[in-house]
N, C-alpha and C positions, 0 to 999 in steps of 0.2 A: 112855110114855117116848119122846122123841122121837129121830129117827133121824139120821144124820150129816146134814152140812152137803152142800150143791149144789153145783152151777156147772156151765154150760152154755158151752164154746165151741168153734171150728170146728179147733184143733189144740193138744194139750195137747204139750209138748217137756220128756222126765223126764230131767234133768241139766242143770247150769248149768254144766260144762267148756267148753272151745273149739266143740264139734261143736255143742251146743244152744245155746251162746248166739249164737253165729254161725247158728245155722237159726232162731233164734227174732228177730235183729234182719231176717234179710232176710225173712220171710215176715212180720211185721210192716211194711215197709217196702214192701211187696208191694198190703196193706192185709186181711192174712189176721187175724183174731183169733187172739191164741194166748197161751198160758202156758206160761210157762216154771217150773218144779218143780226146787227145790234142795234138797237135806238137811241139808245146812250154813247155818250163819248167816251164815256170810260169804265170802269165796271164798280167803282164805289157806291156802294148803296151803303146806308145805315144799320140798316134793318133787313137784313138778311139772316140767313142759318149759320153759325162758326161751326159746326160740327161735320170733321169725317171720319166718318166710323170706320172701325175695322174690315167689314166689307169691301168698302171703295181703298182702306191701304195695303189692301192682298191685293186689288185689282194692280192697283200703281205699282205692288214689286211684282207683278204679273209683266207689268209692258216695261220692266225693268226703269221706272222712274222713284222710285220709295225713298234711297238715299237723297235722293235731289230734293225731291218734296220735305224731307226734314230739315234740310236744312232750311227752309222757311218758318219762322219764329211760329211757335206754336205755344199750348199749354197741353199735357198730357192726363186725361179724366179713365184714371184707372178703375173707379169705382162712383157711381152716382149713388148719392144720400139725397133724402128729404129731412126737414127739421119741422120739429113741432113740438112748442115748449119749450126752447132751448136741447132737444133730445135729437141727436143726428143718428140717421137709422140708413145703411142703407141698402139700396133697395134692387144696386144691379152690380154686379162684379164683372169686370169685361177681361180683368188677368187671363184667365185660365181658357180663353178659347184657342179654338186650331188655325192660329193665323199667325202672321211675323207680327204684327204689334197689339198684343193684349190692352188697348186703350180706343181711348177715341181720340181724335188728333181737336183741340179747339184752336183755330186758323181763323182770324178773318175773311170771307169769304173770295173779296177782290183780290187779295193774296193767290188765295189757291186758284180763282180763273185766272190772274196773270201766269202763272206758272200753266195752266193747261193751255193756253194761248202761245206760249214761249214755244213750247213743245212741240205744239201743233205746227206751229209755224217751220220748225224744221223740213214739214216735207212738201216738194214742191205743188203737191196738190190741193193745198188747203188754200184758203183763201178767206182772213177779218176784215168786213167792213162795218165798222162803227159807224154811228151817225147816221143808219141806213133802218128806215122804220119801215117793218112791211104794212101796207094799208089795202092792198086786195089779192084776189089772187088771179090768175090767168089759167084758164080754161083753152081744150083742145074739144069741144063737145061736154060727155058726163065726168069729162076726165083732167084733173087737175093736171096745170103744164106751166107753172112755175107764180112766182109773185109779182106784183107792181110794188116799189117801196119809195118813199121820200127819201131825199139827201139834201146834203148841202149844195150839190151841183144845179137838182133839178130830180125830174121822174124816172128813175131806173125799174126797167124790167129785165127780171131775169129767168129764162127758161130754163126747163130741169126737169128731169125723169123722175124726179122725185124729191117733194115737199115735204121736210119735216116741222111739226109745229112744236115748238119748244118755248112759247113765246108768255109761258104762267095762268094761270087763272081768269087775265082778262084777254085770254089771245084772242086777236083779232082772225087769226089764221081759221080758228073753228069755227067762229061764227059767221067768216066769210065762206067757210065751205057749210055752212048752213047745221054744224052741228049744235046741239043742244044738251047742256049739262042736266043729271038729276042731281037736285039739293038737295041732301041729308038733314041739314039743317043742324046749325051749330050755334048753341047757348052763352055761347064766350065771346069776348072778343077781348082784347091784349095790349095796355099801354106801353109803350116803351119811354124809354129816355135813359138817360148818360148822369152816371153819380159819380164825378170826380173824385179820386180816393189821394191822391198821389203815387209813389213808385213803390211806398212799404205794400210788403204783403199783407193780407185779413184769408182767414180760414173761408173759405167757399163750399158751400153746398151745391146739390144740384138743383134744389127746390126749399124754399118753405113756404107750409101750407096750413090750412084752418079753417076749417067749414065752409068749404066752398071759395076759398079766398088762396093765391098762388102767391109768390114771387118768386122768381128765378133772378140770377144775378152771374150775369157772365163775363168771365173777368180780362179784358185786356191792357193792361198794363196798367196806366195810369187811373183806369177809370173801369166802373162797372157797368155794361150794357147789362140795362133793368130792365124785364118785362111783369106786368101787374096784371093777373085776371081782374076783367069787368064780367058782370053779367051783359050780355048784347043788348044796345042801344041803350044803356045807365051812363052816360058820358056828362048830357047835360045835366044827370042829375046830381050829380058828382062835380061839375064845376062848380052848381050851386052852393052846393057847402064849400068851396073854398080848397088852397089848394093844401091846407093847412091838417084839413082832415083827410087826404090821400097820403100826407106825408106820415099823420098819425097812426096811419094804416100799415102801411108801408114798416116804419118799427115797430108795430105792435109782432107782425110775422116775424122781422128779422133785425134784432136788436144793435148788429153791427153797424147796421146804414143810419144810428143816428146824429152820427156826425157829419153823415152826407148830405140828410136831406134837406136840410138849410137852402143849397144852393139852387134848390127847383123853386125860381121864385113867379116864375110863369108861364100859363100854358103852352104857351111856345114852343115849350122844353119838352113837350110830351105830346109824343104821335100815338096816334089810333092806328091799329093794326086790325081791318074788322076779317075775321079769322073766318071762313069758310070750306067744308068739305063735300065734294058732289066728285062726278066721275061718268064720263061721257059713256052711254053703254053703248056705242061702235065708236073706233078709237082712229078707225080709217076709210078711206074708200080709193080709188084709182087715180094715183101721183100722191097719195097725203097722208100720213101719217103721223098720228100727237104722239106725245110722249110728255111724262115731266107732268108738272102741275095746268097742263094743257089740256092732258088727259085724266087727271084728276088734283084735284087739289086735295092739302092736307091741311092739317091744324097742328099748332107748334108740340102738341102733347108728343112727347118720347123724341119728338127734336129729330124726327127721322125723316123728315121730307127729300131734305137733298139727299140722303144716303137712296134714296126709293128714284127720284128723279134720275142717277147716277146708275143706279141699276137698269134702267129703260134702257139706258145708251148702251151701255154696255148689250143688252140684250138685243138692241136695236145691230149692231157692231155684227153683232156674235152669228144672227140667222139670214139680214139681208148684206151681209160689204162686199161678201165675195160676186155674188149675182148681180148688186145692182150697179159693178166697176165693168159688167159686159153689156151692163144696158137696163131697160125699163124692167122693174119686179111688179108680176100681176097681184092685185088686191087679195090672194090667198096669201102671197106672203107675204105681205104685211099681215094680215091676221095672225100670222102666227106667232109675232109681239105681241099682241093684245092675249094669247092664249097661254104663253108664259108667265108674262108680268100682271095677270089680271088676280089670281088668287093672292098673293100677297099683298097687294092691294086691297085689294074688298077685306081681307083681315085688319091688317093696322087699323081703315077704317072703321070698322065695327069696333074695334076697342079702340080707338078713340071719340067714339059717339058713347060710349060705355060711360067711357070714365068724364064727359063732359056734362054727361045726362046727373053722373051720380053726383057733381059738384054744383051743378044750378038745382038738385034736391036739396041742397045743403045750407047754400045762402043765408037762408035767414035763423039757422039755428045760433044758439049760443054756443061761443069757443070751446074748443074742444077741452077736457081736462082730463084725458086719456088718450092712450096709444090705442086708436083700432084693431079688431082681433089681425083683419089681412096683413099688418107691418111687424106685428108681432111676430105673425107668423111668418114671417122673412125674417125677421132679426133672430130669430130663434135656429130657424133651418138655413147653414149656409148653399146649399143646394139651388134650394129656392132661386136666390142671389143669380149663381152660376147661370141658372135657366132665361133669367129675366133677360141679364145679360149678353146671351146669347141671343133671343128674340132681338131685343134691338142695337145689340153691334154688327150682326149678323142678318138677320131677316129668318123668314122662314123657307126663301127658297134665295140663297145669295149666289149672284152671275159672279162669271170667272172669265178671263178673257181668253175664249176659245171659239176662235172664228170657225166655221164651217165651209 
């Protein structure tokens, strides 16, 4: 009986999200061999992030792709507001940074991986296989030496100098290499669903909010991707009342969606998103390296996950593409991703456990009937604004594509 299928190359990258196909065009680009491994047929998700921030659109006129990527239909969020009360405040200005496009780009996500995919595909190094689930990993001794994955064919192993896990939150790549997340531990979790509008425009905020209570409403075209803070595990209690009183909810934050919400007429129509943040404290060891929500996960607060996952790669790109295109890189440098991209990291986190803590203290008070002093105090100091915006269109330590 013969045995699974082969394949020999010098870096296998198991997930096709932001963080691996971005680590998988620039180390292609590099002229590293590599495969990139997706479980999905295609890259459609629902429920993914539309946001690329101005970080990741200096990266793309960095590798000279920025025009190309425009021309994929976007929306441009010059300025994020929160509402409360009917009063739009807002609360980050991304105009005035040191970059080519003062905005956030909002893209459909599978848009923008099919254009990083296109791209990739240009050189002959790179190599997408969809439909390709990694499910172990293969070992040379203490030292990781590539994956076993499912296909439609049968059992593919593929060897490689180096394993990146890019594969989200439930990678199977970490906890086959026996790694262990610590949980922060996160108070929210986030419905989504789809509120039909038709093609007219309705004014968009970035947020409205209310004692503890969120919607954001993200607008593509015909319809608005809705996401609703819960408190974590309030779902059933919330079916209970009906869907009647989510809808209630739902206009009470944001008065425009009450012509929309009619059409939620069952729970079908609304996914649980259970939000989690933790972050592996070693991010590699000898053949393997995470990155992306592999290596730490985030919560949708500032909507900066893929722009963080995006930067790994890029990081990932920037310290190992040149060494590991001559061959095996020793477990120091890999570390030395983890020493980069770790303090921006543990920051975002920390404010976004901040500001999660400060909304489940909030819950059960009654609606607000003032502007807080902190929004005040942003709507009063445009600076403020300036600064916000820069944190998260930017980061606090934002990669640039400068291979070494």
């Amino acid at each position: 009986m013969a045995g699974p299928a082969a394949l020999r190359t010098r870096c296998v990258v198991v997930g096709g999200g932001p963080a691996g196909m971005m680590a998988g065009l620039l180390l292609a680009k590099l002229g590293v061999e590599v495969v990139v491994v997706e479980k999905h047929g295609d890259f459609f998700r629902d429920f993914r992030g539309d946001t690329v921030h101005p970080s990741t659109l200096e990266v793309m006129a960095e590798l000279g792709y920025l025009d190309d990527l425009l021309k994929v239909p976007h929306a441009k969020l010059r300025q994020g507001a929160a509402t409360l009360n009917g009063t739009s405040i807002v609360v980050a200005d991304f105009s005035r940074l040191p970059t080519r496009c003062g905005y956030i780009a909002i893209m459909p996500q599978w848009d923008f991986l099919s254009f990083i995919a296109e791209k990739a595909k240009a050189f002959p190094t790179f190599s997408l296989r969809m439909k390709t689930e990694a499910t172990d990993l293969l070992w040379d001794g203490d030292r990781v030496a590539g994956i076993k994955a499912g296909t439609p064919e049968g059992e593919l192993h593929i060897k490689a100098d180096l394993v990146i896990g890019a594969d989200g939150r439930h990678s199977i790549v970490r906890s086959q290499a026996g790694f262990q997340a610590v949980d922060f531990g996160a108070p929210i979790d986030v419905l989504w669903m789809r509120l039909h509008k038709g093609t007219e425009s309705k004014e968009q905020a970035l947020g409205y909010f209310d004692s503890g209570r969120f919607l954001i409403l993200i607008d593509r075209g015909d319809y608005f991707q809705t996401g609703f803070v819960i408190p974590k595990g309030t779902l059933d209690e919330l079916k209970a009342k009906g869907l009647q009183g989510l809808r209630d909810e739902m206009v009470r934050l944001a008065p425009l969606v009450k012509d929309l919400v009619p059409a939620l007429t069952d729970w079908d129509q609304v996914k649980l998103l259970t939000v989690r943040i933790d972050r592996l404290p070693v991010w590699h060891r000898e053949g393997l390296l995470c990155i992306g929500d592999c290596a730490h996960a985030m919560s949708p607060a500032g909507g900066v996950g893929v722009n963080y996952a995006i930067q790994d790669a890029v990081a990932t790109a920037n310290l190992l593409g040149r060494a590991l295109k001559a061959g095996p890189v020793p477990a120091a440098r890999l570390a030395d991703v983890q020493a980069r991209r770790e303090f921006p990291v543990k920051l975002i986190q920390a404010i976004q456990l901040r500001i999660h803590r400060r909304m489940a203290a909030s819950w059960n008070h009654p609606p607000l009937t003032h502007i807080p002093l902190p929004l005040r105090f942003i709507r009063s100091f445009p600076p403020a604004r300036h600064l916000i915006g820069r944190f998260l269109g930017l980061g606090p330590r934002p990669e640039h594509w400068r291979p070494r």
